[in-house]
C-alpha positions as CSV (number, residue, x, y, z in Angstrom):
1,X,0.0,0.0,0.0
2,X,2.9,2.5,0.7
3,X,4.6,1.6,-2.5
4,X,1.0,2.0,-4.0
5,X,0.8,6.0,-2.8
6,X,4.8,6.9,-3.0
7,X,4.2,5.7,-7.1
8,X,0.9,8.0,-7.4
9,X,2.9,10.3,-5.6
10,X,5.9,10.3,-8.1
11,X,3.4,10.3,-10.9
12,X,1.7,13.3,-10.0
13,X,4.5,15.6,-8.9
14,X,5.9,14.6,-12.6
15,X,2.7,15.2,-14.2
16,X,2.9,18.7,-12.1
17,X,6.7,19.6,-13.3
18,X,5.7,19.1,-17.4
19,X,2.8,21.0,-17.0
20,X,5.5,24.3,-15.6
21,X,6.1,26.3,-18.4
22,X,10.0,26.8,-17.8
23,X,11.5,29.2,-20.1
24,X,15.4,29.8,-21.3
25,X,16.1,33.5,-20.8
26,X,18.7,35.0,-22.9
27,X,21.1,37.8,-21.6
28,X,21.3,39.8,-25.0
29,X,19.8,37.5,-27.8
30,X,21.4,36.1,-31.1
31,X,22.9,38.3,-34.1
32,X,24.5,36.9,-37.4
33,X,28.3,37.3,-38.0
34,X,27.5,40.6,-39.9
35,X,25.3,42.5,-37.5
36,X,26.7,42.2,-33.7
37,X,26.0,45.4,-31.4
38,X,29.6,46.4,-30.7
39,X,29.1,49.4,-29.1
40,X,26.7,47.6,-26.4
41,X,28.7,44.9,-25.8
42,X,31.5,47.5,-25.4
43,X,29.4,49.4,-22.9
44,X,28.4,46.8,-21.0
45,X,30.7,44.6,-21.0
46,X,34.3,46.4,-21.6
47,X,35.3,44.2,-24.7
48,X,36.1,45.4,-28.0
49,X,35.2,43.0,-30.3
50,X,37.5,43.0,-33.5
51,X,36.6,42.1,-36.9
52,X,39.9,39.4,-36.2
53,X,38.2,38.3,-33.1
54,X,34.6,38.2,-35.0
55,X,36.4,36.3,-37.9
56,X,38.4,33.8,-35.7
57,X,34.8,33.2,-33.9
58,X,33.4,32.2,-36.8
59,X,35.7,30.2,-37.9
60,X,34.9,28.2,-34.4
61,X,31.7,27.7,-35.1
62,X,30.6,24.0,-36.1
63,X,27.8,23.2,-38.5
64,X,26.1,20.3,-38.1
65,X,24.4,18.4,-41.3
66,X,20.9,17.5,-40.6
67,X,21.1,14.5,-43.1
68,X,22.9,11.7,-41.6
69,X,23.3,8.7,-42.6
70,X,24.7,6.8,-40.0
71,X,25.0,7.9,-36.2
């Protein structure tokens, strides 16, 4: 009987956590390559961002195919 009311238990306070909208909050947001707000990122932050710095960021980046054949 106890294992009985500790499962319903478990069941509902997982049913209760999906049902939480939990959002991902973003300190600035996304830019492309080509548009990134130096002079905020400057202000509020302290960094400079070069175009060598930009460049050598991109470079870093990885693209992943979304056509795979094998995993």
């Amino acid at each position: 009987m106890k294992v009985r009311k500790l499962l319903c238990a478990l069941i509902l306070a997982l049913f209760s956590l999906q049902t939480l909208q939990l959002t991902a909050r973003a300190d600035e947001g996304m830019w492309p390559f080509n548009n990134i707000p130096r002079a905020e990122i400057k202000k509020k932050y302290g960094f400079d961002i070069t175009d060598a710095w930009l460049r050598k960021v991109q470079l870093a980046s990885v693209a992943r195919s979304y056509r795979r054949t094998a995993w």
